[in-house]
C-alpha positions as CSV (number, residue, x, y, z in Angstrom):
1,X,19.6,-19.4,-30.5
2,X,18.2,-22.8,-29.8
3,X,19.7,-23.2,-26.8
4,X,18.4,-20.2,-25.5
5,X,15.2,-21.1,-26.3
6,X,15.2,-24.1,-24.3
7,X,16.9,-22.5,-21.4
8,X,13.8,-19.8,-21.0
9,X,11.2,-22.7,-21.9
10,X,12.7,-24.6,-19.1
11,X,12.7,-21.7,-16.5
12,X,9.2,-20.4,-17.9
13,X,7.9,-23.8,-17.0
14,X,10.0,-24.0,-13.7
15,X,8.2,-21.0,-13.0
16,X,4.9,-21.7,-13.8
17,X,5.5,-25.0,-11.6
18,X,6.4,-22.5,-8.3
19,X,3.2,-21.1,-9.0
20,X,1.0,-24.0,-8.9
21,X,2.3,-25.3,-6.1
22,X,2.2,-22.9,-3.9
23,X,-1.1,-21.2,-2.6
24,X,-2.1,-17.8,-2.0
25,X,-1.9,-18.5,2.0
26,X,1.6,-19.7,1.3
27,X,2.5,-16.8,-0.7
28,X,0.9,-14.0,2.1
29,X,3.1,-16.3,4.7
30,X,6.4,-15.9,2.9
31,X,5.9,-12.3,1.8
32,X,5.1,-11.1,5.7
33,X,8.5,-13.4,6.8
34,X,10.5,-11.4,4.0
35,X,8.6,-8.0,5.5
36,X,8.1,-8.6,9.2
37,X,10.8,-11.7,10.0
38,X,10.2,-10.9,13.8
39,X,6.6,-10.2,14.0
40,X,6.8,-6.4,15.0
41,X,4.1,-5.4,12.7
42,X,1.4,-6.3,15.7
43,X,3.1,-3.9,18.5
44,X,4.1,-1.2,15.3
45,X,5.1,2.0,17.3
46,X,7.2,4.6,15.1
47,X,7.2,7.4,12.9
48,X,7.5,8.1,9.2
49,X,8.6,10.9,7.2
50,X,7.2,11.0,3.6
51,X,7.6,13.3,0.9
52,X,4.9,13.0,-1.6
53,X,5.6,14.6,-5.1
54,X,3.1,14.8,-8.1
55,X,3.3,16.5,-11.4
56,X,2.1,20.2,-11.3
57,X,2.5,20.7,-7.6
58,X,4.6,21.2,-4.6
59,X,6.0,18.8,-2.7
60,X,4.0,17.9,0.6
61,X,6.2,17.0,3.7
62,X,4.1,14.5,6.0
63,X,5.3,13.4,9.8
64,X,3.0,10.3,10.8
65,X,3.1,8.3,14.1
66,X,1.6,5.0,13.9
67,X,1.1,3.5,17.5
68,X,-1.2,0.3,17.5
69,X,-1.3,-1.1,21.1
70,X,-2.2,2.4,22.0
71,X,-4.5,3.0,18.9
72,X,-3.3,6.4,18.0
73,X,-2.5,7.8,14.9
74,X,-1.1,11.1,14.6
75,X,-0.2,13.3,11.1
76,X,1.5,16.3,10.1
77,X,1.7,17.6,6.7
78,X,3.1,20.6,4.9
79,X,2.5,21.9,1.7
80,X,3.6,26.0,1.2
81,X,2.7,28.1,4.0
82,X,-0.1,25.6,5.5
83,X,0.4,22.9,8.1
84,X,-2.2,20.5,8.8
85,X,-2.3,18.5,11.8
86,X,-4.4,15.4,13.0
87,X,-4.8,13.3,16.1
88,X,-6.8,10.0,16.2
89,X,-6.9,8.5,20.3
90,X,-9.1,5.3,20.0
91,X,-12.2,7.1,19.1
92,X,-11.2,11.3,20.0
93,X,-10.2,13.3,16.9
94,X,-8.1,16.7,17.2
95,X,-7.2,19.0,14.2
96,X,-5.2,21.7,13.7
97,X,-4.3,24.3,11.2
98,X,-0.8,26.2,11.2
99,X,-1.1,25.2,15.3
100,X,-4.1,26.6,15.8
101,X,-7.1,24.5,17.2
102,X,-9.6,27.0,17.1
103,X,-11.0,26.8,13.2
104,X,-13.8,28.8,11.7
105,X,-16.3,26.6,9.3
106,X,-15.0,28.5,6.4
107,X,-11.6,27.6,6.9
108,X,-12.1,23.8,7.9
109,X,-14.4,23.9,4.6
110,X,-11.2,25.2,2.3
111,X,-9.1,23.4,3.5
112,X,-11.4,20.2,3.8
113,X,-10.5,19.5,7.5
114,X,-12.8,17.2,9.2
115,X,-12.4,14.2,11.6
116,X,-13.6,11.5,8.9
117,X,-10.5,12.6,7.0
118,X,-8.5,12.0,9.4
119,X,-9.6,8.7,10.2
120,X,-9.4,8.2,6.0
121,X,-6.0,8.9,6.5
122,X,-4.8,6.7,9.6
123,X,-6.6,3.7,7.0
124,X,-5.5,4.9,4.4
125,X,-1.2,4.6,5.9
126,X,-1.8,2.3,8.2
127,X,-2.6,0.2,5.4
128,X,0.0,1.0,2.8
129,X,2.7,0.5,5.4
130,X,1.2,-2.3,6.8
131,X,1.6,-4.6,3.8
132,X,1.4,-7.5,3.4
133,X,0.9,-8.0,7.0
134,X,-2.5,-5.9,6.5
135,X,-3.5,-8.9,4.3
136,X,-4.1,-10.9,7.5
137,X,-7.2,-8.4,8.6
138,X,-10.6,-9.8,9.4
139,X,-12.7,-9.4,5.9
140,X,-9.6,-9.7,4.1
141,X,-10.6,-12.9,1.3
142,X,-7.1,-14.1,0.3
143,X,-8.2,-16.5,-3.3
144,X,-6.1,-19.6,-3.4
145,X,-4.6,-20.0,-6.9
146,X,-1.2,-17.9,-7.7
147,X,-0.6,-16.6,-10.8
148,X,2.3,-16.1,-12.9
149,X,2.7,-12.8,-14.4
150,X,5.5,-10.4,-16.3
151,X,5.8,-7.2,-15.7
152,X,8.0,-4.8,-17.7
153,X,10.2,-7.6,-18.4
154,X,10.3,-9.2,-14.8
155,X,8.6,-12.6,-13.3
156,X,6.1,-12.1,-10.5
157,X,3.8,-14.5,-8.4
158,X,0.8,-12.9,-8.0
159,X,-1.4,-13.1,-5.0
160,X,-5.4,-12.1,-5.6
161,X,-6.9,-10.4,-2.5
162,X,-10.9,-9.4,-2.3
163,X,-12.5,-8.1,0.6
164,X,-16.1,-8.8,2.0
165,X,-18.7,-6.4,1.2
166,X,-18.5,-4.6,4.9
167,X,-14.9,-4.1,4.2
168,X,-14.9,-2.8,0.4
169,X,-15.7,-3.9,-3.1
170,X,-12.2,-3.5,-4.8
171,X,-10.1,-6.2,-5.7
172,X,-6.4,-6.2,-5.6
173,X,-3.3,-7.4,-6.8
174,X,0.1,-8.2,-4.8
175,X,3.2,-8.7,-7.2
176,X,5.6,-10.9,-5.3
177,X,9.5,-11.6,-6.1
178,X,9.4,-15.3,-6.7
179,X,12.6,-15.9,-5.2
180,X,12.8,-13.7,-2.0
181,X,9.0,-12.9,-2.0
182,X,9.2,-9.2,-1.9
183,X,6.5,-7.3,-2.7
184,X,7.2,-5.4,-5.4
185,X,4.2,-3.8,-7.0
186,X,0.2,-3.8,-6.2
187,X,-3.0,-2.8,-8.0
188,X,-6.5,-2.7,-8.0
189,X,-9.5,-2.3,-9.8
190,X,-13.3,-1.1,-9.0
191,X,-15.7,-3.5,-9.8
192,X,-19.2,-3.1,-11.1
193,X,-22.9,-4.3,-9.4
194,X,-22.4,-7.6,-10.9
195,X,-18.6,-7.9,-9.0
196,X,-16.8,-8.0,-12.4
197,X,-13.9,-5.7,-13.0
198,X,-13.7,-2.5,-14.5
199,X,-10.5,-2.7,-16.7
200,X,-10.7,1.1,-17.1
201,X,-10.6,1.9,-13.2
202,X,-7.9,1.9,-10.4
203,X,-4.7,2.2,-10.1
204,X,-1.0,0.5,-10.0
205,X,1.6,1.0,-7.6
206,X,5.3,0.1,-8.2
207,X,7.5,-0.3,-5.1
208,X,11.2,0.2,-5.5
209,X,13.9,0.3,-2.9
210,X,12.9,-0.2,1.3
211,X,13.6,1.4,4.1
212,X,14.0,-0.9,7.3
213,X,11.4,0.4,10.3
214,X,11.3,-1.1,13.6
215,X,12.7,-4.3,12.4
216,X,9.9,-4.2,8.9
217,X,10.6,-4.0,6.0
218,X,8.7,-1.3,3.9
219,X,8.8,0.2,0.3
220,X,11.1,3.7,0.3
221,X,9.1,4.8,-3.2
222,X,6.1,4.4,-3.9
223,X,5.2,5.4,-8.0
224,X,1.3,5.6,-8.7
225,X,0.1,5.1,-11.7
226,X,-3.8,4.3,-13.5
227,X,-4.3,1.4,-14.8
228,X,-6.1,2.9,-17.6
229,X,-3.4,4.7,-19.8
230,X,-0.5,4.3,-17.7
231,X,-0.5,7.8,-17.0
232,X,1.8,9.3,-13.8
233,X,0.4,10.5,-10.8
234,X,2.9,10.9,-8.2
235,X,5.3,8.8,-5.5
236,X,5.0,8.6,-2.4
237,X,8.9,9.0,-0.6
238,X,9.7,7.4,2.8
239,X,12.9,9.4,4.3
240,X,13.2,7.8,7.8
C-alpha cells in the first residue's frame, strides 16, 4: 500500500511538473500537430455526415460541406418528413425547404428559416470541427498557465481560452491527453457584467473516438452535457 502511494505521489507530481512547464501556446501547438499533422485545416474542403440524437426526439440526419478557400458552407438536415437546406457563398444565402425555394413567411416562421441561421450554423460547425485549429483565430485570447485537472478518473492538461469582447464573452475550457495531446473534452461557461463565471451556466462536451477527414483528425461523438447538474442533452455522431 505504501508503495503505491509513492508511485501515484511521484506521477501526480511528474504531472503537475508537465504542466508548469509547458504553456498554453505550447499546448494549442501540440494539440493541432496531433489534429492537423499536415496543416490541411487552412485549405479544409469536404463533407460530413452527422447524426445528432437527443433524449425525447428523433434523430436528425445532417449533410454539411465545408469549403474554406472558396468560403462556402452548405447544410442539409433531416428530421421526419422535413428537409432543410442552406447555402452560404461568401456573403449570398439560399434556403430551402423539402427542395422548394419558394417559402411563404408562415412557413419560414415555423420552421425558423432565416439566413442569420444559417450563417449561426456554418459558425457554429465550422468551429466544432475546426478544433483546436479554430483556437488560432483572430480575437481568440489563449491564457498562458496550464492546468492540471481529473476528470472522471483520468489526467488532463487543460488549456484556458477567452475571446475579446467583439468575438464573445464565454470562456472555455480544452481538456488535453497529456501524453499524445488529444483533445478529449471542452467546456464553457457564461460570464456575468463584471467577467466572472457563472458556475451554473454552459455546458461540457466529452469527445470519444475520431474519425480521420482530409488528413484531420476530429471527434466521431460528441456527448453534451450542462455543467450545472450533469444532466444529458444529446451527441452529436460523425459517420463519414
Amino acid at each position: 500500500m505504501k508503495h503505491f502511494f509513492l508511485v501515484t505521489l511521484s506521477l501526480l507530481s511528474f504531472q503537475l511538473v508537465v504542466a508548469q512547464e509547458i504553456t498554453g501556446e505550447q499546448l494549442l501547438e501540440n494539440a493541432i500537430t496531433y489534429h492537423d499533422p499536415n496543416a490541411n485545416w487552412s485549405t479544409f474542403n469536404g463533407e460530413l455526415h452527422i447524426t445528432m440524437e437527443t433524449p425525447n426526439n428523433t434523430t436528425r440526419e445532417s449533410r454539411i460541406r465545408i469549403n474554406l478557400p472558396s468560403e462556402m458552407f452548405y447544410i442539409q438536415a433531416k428530421r421526419d418528413t422535413i428537409t432543410t437546406e442552406y447555402t452560404i457563398e461568401k456573403t449570398d444565402c439560399s434556403i430551402k425547404l423539402n427542395g422548394a425555394v419558394d417559402i411563404s413567411e408562415a412557413h419560414l416562421k415555423t420552421y425558423n428559416l432565416s439566413c442569420d441561421r444559417a450563417n449561426m450554423y456554418k459558425n457554429y460547425y465550422t468551429y466544432l470541427y475546426g478544433l483546436p485549429m479554430k483556437l488560432k483565430d483572430e480575437g481568440t485570447v489563449i491564457h498562458d498557465k496550464v492546468e492540471y485537472k481529473t476528470f472522471k478518473g483520468k489526467a488532463y492538461l487543460v488549456l484556458k481560452v477567452s475571446y475579446d469582447d467583439k468575438v464573445g464573452s464565454d470562456v472555455w475550457y480544452f481538456y488535453f491527453d497529456p501524453k499524445t495531446y488529444a483533445m478529449e473534452m471542452y467546456q464553457f461557461f457564461k460570464t456575468d457584467e463584471n467577467g466572472k463565471l457563472k458556475r451554473d451556466s454552459g455546458e461540457y462536451i466529452v469527445l470519444t473516438e475520431t474519425e480521420t477527414i482530409n488528413g484531420i483528425k476530429m471527434p466521431k461523438n460528441r456527448a453534451w452535457y450542462f455543467n450545472k447538474d450533469d444532466a444529458y442533452l444529446g451527441t452529436d455522431i460523425l459517420k463519414n
